[in-house]
OpenMM code with the backbone's topology and positions (N, CA, C; nanometers):
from openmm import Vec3, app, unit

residues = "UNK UNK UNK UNK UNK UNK UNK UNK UNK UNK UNK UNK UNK UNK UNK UNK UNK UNK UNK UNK UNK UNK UNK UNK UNK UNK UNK UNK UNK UNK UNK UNK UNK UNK UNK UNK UNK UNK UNK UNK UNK UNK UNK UNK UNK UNK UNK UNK UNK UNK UNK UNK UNK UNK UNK UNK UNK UNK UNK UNK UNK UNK UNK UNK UNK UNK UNK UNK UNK UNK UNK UNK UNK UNK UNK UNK UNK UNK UNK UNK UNK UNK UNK UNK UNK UNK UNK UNK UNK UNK UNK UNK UNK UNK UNK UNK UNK UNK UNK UNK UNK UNK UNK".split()
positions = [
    Vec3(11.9493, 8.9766, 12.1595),
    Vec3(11.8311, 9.0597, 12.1642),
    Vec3(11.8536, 9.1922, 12.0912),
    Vec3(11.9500, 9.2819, 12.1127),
    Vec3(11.9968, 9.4067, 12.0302),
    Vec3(12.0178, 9.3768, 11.9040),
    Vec3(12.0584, 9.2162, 11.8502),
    Vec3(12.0691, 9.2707, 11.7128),
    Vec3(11.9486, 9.2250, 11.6142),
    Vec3(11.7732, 9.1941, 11.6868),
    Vec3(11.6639, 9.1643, 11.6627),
    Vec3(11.6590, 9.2848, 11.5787),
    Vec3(11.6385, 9.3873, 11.6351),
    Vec3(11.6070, 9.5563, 11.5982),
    Vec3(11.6708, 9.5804, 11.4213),
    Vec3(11.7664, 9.5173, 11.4854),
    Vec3(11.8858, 9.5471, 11.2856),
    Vec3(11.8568, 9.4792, 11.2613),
    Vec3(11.8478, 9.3437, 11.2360),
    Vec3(11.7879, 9.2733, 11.1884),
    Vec3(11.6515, 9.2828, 11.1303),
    Vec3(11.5566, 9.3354, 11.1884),
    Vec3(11.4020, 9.4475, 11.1290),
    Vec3(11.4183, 9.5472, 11.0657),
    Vec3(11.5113, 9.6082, 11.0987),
    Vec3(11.5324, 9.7562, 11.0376),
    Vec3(11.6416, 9.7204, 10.9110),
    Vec3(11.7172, 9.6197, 10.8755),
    Vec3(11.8012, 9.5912, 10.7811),
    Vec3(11.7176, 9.5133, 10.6978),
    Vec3(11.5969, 9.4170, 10.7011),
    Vec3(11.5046, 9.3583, 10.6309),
    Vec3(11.4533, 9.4882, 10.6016),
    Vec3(11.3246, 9.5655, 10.6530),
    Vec3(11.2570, 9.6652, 10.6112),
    Vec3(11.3260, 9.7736, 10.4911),
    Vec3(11.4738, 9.8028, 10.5626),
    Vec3(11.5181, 9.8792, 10.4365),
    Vec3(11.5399, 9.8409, 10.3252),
    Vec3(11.5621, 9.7278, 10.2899),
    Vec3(11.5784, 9.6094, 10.1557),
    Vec3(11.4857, 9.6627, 10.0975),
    Vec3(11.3632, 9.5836, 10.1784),
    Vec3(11.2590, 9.5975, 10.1117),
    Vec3(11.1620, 9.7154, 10.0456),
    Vec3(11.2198, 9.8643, 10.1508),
    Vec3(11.1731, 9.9945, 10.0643),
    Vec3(11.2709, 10.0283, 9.9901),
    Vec3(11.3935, 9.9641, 9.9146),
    Vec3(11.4690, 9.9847, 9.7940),
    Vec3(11.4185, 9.8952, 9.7310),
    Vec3(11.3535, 9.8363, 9.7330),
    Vec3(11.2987, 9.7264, 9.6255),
    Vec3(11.3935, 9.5946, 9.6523),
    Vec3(11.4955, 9.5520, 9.7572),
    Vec3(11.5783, 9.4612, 9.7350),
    Vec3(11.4854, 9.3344, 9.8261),
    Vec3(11.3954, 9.2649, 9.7731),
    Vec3(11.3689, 9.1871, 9.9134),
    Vec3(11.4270, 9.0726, 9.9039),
    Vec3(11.4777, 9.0032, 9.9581),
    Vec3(11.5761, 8.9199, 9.9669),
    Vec3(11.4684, 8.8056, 10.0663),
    Vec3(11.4483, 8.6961, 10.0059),
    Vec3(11.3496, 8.5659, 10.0535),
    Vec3(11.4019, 8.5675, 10.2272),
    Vec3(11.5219, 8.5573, 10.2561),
    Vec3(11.5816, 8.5512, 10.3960),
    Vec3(11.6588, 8.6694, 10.4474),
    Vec3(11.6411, 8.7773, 10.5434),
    Vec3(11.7274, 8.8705, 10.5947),
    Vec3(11.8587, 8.8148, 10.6278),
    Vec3(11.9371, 8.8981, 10.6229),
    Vec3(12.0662, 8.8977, 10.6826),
    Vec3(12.0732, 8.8490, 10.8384),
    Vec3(12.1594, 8.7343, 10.8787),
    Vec3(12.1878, 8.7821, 11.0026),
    Vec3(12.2627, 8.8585, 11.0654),
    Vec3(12.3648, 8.9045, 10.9787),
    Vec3(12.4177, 9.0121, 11.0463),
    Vec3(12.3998, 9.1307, 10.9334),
    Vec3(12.3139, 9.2453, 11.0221),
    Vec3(12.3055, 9.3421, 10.9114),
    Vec3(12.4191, 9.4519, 10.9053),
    Vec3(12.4639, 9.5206, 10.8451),
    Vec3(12.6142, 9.6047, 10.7954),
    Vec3(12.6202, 9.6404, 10.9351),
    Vec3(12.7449, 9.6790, 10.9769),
    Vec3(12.8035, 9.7706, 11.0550),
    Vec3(12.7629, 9.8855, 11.1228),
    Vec3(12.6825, 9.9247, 11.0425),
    Vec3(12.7105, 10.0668, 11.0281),
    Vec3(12.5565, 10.1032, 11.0451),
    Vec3(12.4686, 9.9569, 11.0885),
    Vec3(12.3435, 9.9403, 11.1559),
    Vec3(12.2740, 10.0292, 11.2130),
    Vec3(12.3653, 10.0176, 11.3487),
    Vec3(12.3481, 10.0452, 11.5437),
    Vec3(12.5040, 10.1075, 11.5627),
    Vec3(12.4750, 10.2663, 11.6177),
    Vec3(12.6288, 10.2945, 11.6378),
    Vec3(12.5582, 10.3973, 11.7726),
    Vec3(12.6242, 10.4851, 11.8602),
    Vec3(12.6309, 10.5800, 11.9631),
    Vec3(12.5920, 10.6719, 11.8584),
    Vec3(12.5162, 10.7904, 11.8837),
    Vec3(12.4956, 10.8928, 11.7558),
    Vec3(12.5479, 10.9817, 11.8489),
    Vec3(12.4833, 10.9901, 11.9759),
    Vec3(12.4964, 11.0771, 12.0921),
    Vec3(12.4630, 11.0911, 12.1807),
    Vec3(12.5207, 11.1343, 12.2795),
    Vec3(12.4655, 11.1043, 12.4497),
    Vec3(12.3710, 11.2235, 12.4724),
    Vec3(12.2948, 11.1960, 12.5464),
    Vec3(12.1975, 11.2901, 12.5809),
    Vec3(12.1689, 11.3039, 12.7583),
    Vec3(12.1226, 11.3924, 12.8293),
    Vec3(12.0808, 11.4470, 12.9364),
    Vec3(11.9704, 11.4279, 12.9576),
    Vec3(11.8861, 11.3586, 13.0780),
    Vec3(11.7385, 11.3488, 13.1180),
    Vec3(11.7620, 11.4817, 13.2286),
    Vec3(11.6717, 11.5617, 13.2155),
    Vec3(11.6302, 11.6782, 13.3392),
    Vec3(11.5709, 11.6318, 13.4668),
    Vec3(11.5063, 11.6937, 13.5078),
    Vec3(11.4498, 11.7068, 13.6356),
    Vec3(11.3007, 11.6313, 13.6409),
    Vec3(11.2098, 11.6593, 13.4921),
    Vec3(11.1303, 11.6364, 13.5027),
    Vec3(11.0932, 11.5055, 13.4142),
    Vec3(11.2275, 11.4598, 13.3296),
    Vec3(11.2114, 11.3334, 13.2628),
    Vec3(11.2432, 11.3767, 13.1117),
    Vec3(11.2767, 11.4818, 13.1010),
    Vec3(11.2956, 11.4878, 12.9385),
    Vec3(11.4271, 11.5199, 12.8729),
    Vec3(11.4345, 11.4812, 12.7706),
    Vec3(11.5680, 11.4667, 12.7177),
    Vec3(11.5118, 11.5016, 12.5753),
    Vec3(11.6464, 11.5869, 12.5162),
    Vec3(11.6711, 11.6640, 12.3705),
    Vec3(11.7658, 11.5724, 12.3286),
    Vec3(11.6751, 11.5559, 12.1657),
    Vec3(11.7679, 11.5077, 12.0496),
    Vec3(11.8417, 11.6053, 11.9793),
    Vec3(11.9519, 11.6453, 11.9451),
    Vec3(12.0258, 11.6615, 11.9139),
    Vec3(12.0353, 11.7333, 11.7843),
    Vec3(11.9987, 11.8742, 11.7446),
    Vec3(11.9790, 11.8988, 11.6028),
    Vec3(12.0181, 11.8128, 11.5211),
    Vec3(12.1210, 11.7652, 11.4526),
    Vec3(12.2053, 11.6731, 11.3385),
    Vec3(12.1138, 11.5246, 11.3670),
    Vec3(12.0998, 11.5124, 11.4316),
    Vec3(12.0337, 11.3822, 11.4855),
    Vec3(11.8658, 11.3579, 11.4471),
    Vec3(11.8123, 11.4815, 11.4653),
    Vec3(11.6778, 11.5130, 11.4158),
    Vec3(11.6548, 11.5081, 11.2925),
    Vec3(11.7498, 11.5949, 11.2391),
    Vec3(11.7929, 11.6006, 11.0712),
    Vec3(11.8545, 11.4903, 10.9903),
    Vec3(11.8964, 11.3952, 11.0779),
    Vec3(11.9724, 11.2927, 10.9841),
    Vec3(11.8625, 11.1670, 11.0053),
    Vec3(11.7577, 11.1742, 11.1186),
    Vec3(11.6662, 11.0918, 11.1301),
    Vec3(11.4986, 11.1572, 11.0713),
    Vec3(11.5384, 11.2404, 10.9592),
    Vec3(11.4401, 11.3501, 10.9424),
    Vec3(11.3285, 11.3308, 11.0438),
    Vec3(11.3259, 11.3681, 11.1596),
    Vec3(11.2644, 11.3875, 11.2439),
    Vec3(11.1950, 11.5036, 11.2859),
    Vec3(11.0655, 11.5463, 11.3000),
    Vec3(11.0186, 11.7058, 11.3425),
    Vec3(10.9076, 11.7048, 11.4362),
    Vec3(10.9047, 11.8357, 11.4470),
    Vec3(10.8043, 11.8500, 11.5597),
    Vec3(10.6495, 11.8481, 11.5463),
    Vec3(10.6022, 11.7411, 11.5985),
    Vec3(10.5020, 11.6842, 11.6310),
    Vec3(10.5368, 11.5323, 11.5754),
    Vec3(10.6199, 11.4808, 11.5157),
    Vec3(10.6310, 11.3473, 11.5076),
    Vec3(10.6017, 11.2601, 11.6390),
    Vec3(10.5592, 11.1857, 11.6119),
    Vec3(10.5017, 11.0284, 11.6656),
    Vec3(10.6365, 10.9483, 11.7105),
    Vec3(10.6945, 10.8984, 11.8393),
    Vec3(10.8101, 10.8194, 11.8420),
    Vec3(10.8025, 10.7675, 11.9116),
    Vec3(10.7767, 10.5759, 11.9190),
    Vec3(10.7673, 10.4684, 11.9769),
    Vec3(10.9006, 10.4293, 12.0734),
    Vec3(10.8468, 10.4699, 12.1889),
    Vec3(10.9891, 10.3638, 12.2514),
    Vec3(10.9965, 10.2168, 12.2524),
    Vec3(11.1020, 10.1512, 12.2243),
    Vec3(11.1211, 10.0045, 12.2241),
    Vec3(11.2039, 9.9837, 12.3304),
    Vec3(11.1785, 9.8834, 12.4475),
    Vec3(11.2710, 9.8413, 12.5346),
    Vec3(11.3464, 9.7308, 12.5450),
    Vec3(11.4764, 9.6597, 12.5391),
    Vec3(11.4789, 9.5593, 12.5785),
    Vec3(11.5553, 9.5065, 12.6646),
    Vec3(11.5328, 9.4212, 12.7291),
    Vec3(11.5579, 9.3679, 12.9071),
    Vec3(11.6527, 9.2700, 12.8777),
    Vec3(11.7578, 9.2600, 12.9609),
    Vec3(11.8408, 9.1256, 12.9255),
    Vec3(11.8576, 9.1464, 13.0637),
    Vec3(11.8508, 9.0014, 13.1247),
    Vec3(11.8721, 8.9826, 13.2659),
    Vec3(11.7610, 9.0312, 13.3704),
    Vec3(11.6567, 9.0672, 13.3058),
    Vec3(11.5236, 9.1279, 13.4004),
    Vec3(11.5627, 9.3024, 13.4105),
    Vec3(11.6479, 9.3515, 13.3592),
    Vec3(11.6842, 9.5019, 13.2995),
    Vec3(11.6658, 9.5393, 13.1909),
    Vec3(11.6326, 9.6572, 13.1909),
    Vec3(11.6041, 9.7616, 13.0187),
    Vec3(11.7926, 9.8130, 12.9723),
    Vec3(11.8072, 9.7219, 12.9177),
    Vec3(11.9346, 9.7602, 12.8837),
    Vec3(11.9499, 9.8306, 12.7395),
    Vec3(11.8635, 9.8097, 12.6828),
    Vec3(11.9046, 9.9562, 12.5582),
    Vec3(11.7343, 10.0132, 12.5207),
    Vec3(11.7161, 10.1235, 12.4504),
    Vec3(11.5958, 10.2332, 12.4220),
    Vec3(11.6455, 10.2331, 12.2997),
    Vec3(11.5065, 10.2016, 12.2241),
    Vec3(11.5387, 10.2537, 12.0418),
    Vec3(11.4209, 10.3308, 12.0744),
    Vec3(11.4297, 10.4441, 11.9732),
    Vec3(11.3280, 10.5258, 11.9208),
    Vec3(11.2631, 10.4986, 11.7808),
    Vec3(11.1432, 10.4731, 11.7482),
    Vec3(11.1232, 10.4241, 11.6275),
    Vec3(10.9815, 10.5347, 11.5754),
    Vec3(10.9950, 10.5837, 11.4548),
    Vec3(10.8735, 10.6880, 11.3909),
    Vec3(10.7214, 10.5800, 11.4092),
    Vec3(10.6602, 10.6319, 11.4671),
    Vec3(10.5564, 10.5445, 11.4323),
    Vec3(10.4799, 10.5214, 11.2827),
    Vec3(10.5055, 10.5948, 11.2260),
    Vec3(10.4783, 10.6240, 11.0911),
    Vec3(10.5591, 10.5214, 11.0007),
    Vec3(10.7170, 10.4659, 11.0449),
    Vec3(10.7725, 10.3700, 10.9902),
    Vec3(10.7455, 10.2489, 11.0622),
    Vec3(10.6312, 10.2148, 11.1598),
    Vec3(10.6220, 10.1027, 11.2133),
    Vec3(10.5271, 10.0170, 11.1145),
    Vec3(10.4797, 10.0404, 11.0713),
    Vec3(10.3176, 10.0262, 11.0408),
    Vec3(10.4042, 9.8859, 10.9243),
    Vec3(10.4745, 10.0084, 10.8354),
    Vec3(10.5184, 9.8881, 10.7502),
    Vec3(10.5992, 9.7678, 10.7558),
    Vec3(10.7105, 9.7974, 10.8670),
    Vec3(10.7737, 9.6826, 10.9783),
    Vec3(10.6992, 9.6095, 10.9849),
    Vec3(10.5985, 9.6454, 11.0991),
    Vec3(10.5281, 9.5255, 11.1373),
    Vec3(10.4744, 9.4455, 11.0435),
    Vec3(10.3689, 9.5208, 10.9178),
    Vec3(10.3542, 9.4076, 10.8175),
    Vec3(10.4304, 9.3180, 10.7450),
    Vec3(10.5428, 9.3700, 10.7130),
    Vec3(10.6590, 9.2934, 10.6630),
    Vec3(10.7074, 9.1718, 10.7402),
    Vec3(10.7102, 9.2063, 10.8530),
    Vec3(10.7311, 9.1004, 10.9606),
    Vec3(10.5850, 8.9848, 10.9654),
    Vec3(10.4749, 9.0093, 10.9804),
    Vec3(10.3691, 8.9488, 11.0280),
    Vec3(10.3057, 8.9014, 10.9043),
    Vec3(10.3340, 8.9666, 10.7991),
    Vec3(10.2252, 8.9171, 10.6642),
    Vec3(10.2763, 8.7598, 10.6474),
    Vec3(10.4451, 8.7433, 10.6624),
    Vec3(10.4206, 8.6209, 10.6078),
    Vec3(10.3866, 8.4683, 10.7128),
    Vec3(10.3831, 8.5147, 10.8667),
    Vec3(10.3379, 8.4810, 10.9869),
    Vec3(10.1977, 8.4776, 10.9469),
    Vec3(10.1519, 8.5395, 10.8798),
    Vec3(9.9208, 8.5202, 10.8872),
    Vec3(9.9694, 8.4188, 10.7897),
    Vec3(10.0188, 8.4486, 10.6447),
    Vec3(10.0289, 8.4087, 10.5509),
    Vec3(10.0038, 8.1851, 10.5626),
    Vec3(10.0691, 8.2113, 10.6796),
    Vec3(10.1073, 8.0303, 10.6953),
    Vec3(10.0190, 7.9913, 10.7695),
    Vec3(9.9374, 8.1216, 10.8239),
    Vec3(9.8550, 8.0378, 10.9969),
    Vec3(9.6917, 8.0749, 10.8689),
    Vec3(9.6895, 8.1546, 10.7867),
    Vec3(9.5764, 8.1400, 10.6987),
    Vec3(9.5825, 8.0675, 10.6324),
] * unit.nanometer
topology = app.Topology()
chain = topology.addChain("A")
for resn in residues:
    res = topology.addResidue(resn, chain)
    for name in ("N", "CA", "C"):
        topology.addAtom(name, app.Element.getBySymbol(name[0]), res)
């Protein structure tokens, strides 16, 4: 289930370098999915990203950020954060060629 995510996110990046490759990788590089950094939830539920982290995910304030959950065993065992602004094209990339066969 965790390596669905790289697997989307290692297709999608191909494809905004221009590399699209007919079949994704199943295993996408290494250097994918790593710990960037641990973070603190407060009192009231909120948790800070990390200057370097903001900046290396050019991330800013008022951005849009999708949580993704996924459950293994009937548990949320990992949280991605995803721009909603980079979903849009994911998802088509993923689904165009899914209509593509059912049209």
């Amino acid at each position: 289930m965790l390596n669905i995510i790289g697997v989307v996110r290692h297709t999608y990046m191909q494809k905004k370098k221009g590399n699209e490759s007919p079949e994704p990788s199943k295993n996408p590089s290494p250097g994918c999915c790593k710990v960037e950094s641990i973070v603190s939830v407060d009192e009231r539920g909120q948790m800070v990203l990390p200057k370097e982290l903001r900046e290396k995910a050019h991330i800013k304030p008022g951005d849009k950020l999708a949580v993704v959950a996924m459950e293994k065993d009937g548990k949320v065992c990992c949280l991605s954060l995803i721009k909603v602004d980079d979903m849009e094209p994911m998802v088509k990339g993923i689904l165009s060629p899914i209509m593509k066969d059912i049209l």
